[in-house]
VOGU-3710 file (C-alpha; in Angstrom, 3 decimals, decimal comma):
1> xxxxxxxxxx> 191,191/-37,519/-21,565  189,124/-35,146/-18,904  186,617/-37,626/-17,749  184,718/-34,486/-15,545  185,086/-30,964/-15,648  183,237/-28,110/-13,913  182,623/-24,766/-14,867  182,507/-21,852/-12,715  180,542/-24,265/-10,250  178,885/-22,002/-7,429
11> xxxxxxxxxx> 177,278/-22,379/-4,393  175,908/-19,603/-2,063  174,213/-20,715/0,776  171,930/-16,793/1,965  175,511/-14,826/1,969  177,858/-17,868/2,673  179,683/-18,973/-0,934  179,934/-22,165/0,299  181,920/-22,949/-3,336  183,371/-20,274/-5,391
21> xxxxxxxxxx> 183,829/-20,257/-9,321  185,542/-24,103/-9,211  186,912/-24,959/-12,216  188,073/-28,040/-11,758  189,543/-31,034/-14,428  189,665/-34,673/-13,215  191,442/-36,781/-15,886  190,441/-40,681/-16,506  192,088/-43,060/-14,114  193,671/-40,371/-12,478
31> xxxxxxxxxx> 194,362/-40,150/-8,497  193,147/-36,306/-7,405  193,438/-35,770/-4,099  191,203/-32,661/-2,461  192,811/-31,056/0,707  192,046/-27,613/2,443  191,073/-25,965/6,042  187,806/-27,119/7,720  185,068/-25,132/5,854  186,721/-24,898/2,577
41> xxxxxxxxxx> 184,047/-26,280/0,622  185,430/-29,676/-0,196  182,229/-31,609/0,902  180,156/-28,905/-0,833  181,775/-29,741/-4,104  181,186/-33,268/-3,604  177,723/-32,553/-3,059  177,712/-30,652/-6,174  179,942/-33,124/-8,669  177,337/-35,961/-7,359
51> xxxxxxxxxx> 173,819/-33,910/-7,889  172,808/-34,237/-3,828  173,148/-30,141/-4,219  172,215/-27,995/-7,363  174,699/-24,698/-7,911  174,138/-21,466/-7,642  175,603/-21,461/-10,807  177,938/-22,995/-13,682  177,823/-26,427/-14,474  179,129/-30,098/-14,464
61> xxxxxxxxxx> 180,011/-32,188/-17,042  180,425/-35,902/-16,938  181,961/-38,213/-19,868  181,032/-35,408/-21,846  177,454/-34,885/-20,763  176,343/-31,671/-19,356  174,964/-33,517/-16,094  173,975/-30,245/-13,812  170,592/-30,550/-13,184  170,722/-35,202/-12,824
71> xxxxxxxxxx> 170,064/-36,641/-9,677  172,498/-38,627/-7,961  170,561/-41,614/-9,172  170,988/-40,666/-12,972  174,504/-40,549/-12,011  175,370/-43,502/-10,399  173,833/-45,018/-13,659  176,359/-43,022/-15,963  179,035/-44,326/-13,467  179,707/-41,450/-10,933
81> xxxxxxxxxx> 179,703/-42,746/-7,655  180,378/-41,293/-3,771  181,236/-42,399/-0,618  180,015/-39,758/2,582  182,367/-39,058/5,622  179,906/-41,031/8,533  179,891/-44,352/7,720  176,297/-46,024/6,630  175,869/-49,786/6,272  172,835/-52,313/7,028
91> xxxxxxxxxx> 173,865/-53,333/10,901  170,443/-55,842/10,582  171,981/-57,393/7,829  174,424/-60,324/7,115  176,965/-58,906/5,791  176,979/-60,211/2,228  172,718/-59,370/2,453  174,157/-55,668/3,327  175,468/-55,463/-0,846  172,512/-56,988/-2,657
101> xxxxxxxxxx> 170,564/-53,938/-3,477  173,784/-52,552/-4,888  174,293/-56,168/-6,817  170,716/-55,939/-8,126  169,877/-52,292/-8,598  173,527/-52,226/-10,924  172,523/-55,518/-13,085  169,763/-56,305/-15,884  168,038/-58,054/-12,389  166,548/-54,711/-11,295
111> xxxxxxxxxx> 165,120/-53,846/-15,200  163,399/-57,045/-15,069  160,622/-58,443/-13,132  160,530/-61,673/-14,645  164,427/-61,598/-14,111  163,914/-60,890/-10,669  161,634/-63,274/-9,701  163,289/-66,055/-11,246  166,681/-65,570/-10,090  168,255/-67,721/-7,629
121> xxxxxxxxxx> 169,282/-66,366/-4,406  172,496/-68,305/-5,209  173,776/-66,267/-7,861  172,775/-63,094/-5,611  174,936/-64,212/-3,019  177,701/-65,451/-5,330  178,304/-62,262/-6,690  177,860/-60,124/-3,684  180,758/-62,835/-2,040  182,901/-61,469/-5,141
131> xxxxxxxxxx> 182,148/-57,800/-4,124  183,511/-58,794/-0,497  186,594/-60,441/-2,175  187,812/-57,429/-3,934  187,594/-55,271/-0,359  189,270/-58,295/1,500  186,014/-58,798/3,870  185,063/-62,533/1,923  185,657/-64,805/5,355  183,105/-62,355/6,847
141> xxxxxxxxxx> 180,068/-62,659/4,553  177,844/-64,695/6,449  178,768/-62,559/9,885  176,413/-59,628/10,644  177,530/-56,595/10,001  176,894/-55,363/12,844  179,623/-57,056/14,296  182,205/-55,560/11,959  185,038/-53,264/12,897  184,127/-49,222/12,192
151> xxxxxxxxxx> 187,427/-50,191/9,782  186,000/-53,320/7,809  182,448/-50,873/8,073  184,511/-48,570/6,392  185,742/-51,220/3,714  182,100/-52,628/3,095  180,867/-49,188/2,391  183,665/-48,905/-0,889  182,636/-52,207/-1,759  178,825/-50,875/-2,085
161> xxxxxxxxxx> 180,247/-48,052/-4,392  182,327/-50,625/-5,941  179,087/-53,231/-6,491  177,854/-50,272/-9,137  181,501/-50,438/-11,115  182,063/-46,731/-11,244  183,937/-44,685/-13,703  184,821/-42,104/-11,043  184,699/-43,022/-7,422  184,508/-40,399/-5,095
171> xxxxxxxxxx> 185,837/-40,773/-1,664  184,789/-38,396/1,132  187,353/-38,950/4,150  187,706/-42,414/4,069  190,054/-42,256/6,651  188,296/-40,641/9,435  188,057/-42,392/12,922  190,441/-45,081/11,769  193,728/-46,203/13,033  196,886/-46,812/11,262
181> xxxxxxxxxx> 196,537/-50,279/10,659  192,859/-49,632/9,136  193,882/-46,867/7,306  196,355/-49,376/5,759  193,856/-51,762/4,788  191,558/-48,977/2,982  194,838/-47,419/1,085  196,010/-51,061/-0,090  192,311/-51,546/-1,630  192,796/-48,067/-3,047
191> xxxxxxxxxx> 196,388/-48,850/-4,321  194,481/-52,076/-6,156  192,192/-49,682/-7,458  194,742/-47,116/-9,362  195,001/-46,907/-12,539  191,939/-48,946/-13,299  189,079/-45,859/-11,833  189,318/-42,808/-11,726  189,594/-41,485/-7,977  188,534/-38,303/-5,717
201> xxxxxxxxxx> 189,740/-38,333/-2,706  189,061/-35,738/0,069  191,565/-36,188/2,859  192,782/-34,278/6,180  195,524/-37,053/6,824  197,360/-35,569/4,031  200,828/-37,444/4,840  198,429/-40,814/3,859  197,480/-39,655/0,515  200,758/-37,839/-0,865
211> xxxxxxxxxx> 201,896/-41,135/-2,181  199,375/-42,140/-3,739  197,681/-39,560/-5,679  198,336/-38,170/-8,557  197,725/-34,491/-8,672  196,456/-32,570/-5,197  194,132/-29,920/-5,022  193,877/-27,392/-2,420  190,724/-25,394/-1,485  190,367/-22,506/0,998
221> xxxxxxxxxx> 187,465/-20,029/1,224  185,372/-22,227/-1,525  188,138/-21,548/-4,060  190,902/-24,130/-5,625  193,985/-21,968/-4,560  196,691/-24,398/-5,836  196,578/-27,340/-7,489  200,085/-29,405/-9,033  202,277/-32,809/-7,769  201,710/-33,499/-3,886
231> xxxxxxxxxx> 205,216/-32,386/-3,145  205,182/-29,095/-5,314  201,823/-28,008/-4,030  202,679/-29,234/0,055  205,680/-26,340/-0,058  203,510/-23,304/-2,385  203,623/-20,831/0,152  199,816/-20,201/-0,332  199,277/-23,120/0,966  201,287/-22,999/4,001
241> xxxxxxxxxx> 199,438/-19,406/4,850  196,404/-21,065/3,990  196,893/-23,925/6,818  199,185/-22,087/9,134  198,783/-18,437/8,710  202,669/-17,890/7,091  204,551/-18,610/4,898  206,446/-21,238/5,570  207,612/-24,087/3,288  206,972/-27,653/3,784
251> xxxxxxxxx> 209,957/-30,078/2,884  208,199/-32,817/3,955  204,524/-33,874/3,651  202,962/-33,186/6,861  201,894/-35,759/9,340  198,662/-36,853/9,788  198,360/-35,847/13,566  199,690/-32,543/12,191  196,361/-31,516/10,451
//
């Protein structure tokens, strides 16, 4: 079952075509992973599939909804949620402080002003200590988040996306300015995660992702010029030209120091 699927999606930015008649299918509890050139549009389309840009033209549709013209707000709600590629958390915060609005503003506690005045800070806390659980950061809840790791930053931003209990997560580089070791942590959570939400990944360390997904996408002047399996679409010779400017085949996935 296509859980989203865009339509000719456009965006021109004066003469740049930023994104270029995207059709694009993202099945439910699928792994798609989004890989291209710098400039390719792959942040654009984000922008687009989560309403912080309107098209030029064509459309989105979301669980079936035509969802084009929604604001990112009306689409968290239906369960379409993003991560960006800079990571943004509450540094002034404790840590476990850092998720409430997500805890609140996603439960029946945000629809209700009696509810929220009469709930205890308690069950707040106790859910946004579940939250940190799932992402592997519970033993630093009452730390301030400040004092994280840009890795375990990383981590506490998906756990915010998480906190709204998305249908399709969207994942903007989550592995840029990490190391190895926190890339591992982030693609273990995501491993957890298969199967049970549906994931969109864009990714540059393309030898970290070729495992895991499911289907890859490639995009190149705004366009999706190949799409298939990770292994089938790493040795299309489009896509070699595309990254290296000939053809040349790929037998293995390249490594992430590589692009």
């Amino acid at each position: 079952m296509e859980l989203l699927v865009t339509e000719g999606l456009t965006k021109r930015f004066g003469g740049l075509v930023a994104v270029n008649e995207v059709n694009l299918r993202i099945k439910e509890n699928e792994a798609l992973g989004i890989i291209g050139p710098n400039g390719s549009g792959k942040t654009t389309l984000f922008n687009l599939l989560s309403g912080f840009f309107a098209p030029t033209k064509g459309r989105v549709v979301f669980r079936g909804k035509d969802v084009t013209r929604l604001s990112p707000e009306e689409r968290v709600k239906m369960g379409m949620v993003r991560t960006f590629q800079l990571v943004s958390v509450f540094n002034s915060l404790k840590v476990w402080e850092s998720l409430v609005p997500c805890i609140v503003w996603n439960s029946d506690i945000y629809h209700s002003l009696w509810k929220f005045m009469t709930t205890a800070v308690e069950e707040v806390r106790d859910n946004s200590i579940e939250a940190l659980k799932l992402v592997g950061l519970k033993d630093y809840a009452d730390s301030m988040t400040a004092e994280l790791s840009y890795g375990d930053k990383r981590l506490l931003e998906i756990a915010f996306a998480l906190a709204f209990q998305p249908k399709l997560l969207l994942l903007d580089e989550p592995f840029s300015g990490l190391s190895d070791v926190e890339i591992g942590k982030v693609l273990a959570l995501l491993r957890s995660l298969k199967g049970k939400t549906t994931i969109g990944i864009i990714e540059h360390k393309i030898s970290m992702i070729v495992d895991f997904v499911d289907r890859l996408c490639v995009m190149n002047e705004g366009r999706i010029i190949c799409e298939g399996k990770p292994q089938e679409v790493l040795a299309d010779p489009l896509v070699n030209e595309c990254y290296w400017g000939k053809e040349e085949v790929v037998e293995e996935a390249p490594s992430s120091s590589a692009l």
